[in-house]
C-alpha positions in Angstrom: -6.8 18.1 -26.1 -4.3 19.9 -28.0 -1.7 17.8 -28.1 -3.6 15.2 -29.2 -1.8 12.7 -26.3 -3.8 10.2 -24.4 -3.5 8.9 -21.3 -5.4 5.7 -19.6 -5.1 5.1 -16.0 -6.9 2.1 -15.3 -6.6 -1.7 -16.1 -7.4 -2.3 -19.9 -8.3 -5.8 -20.0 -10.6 -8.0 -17.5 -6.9 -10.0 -16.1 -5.6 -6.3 -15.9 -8.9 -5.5 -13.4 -8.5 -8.5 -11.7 -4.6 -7.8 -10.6 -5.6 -3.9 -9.9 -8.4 -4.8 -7.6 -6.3 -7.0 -6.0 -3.1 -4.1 -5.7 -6.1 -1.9 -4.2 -6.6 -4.7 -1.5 -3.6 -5.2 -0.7 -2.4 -1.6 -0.3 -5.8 -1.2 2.1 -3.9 -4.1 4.0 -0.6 -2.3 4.2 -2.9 1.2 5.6 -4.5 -1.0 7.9 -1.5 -3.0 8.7 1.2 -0.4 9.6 -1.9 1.8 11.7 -2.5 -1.3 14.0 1.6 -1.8 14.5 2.0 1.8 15.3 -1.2 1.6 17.4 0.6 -1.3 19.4 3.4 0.8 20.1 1.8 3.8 21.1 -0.3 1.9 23.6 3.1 -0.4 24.7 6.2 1.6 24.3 8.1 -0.7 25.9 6.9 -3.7 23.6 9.2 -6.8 23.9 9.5 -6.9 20.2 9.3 -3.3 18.8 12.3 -3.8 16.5 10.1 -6.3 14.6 6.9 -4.1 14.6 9.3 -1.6 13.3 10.4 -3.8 10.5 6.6 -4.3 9.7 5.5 -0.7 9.5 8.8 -0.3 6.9 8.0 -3.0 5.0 4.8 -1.7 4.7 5.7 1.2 3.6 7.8 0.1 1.0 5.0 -2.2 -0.5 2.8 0.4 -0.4 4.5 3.0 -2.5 5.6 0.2 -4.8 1.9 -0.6 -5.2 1.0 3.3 -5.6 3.6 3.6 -8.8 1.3 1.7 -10.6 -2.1 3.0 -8.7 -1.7 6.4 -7.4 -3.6 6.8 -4.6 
């Protein structure tokens, strides 16, 4: 109050709503996403194709806290 500074956090226009819904989505996706493929690894250990599940629960990662720059969690 002091300073006088303002800060928004939030979309300012209906477009801006529209893409930050759908950032919110799509980072639930990511949460949902990388706990089913480390789920599926847990339960198989020995899955054929860990290296790719792997490469899924990076990748998710690495949307995620891309998506989380713009809306902190």
């Amino acid at each position: 109050m002091n300073t006088g500074q303002v800060h928004l956090k939030g979309p300012m226009t209906k477009e801006e709503k529209i893409a930050w819904d759908n950032l919110r989505a799509r980072k639930a996706e990511c949460d949902r996403s990388i706990l089913e493929d480390a789920q599926l690894l847990r339960d198989h250990p020995d899955y054929e194709h860990k290296d790719i599940v792997l490469e899924n629960i990076e990748f998710g990662h690495k949307i995620r806290k891309m998506i989380s720059q713009v809306i902190p969690d």
